[in-house]
C-alpha positions in Angstrom: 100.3 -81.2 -24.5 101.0 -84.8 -25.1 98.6 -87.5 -24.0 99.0 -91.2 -23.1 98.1 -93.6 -25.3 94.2 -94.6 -24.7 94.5 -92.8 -21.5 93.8 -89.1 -21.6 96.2 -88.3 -19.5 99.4 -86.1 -20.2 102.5 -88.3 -20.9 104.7 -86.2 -18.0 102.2 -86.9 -15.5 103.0 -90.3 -16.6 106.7 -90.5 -16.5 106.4 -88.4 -13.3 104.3 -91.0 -11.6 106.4 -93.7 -12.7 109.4 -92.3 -11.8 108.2 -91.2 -8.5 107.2 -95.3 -7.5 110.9 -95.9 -9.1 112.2 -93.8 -6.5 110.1 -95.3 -4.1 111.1 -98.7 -4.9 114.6 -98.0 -4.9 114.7 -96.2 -1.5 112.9 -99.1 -0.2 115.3 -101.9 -1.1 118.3 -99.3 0.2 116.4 -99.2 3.6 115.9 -103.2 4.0 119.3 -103.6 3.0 121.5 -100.6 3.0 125.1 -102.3 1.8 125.6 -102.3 -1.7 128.0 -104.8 -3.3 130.0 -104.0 -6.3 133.2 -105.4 -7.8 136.4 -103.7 -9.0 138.9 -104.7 -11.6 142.5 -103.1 -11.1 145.9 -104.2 -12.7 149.0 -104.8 -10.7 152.1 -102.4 -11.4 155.0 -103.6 -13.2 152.5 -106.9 -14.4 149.9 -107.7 -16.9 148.0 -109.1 -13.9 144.7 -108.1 -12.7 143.0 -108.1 -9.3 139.4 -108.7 -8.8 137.9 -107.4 -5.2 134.9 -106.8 -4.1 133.6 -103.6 -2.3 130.9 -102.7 -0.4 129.0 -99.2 0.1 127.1 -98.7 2.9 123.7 -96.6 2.7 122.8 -94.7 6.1 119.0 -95.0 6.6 118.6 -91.4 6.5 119.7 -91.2 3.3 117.3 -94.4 2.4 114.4 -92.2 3.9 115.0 -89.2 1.9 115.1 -90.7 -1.6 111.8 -92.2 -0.3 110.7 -88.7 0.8 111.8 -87.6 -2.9 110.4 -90.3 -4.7 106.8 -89.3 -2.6 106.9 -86.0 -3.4 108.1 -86.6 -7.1 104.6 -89.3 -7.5 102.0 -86.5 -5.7 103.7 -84.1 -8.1 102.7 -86.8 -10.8 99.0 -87.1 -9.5 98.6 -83.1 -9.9 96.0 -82.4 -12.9 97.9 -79.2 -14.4 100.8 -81.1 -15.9 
């Protein structure tokens, strides 16, 4: 078993916990603000022009809540001493 630097404790607990506040975090920021902005590059037919637009993907809340549920339940799994 691996062990964090100065720590004592095993590096997957580690990762585990800081992926589990990643998930957190991100399920968070999609809850406040559930549209997501991205931009897409496509080229006209029959041209060598390209057209820029920008799209937007809408998050429902519930889906929000559950990557926080996951992102819990992936941090106490962190927090257990066996790993």
């Amino acid at each position: 078993m691996a062990l964090a630097a100065g720590t004592g404790e095993p590096l997957m607990s580690r990762w585990l916990k800081i992926l589990g506040a990643a998930t957190i975090l991100l399920g968070v920021v999609l809850f406040w603000s559930p549209r997501v902005a991205f931009r897409t590059s496509e080229q006209l037919e029959h041209t060598h022009l390209r057209v820029r637009r920008e799209r937007f993907l809408l998050v429902p809340r519930a889906v929000a809540g559950l990557i926080i549920g996951v992102g819990v339940a992936v941090l106490i799994l962190g927090a257990q001493k066996k790993i």
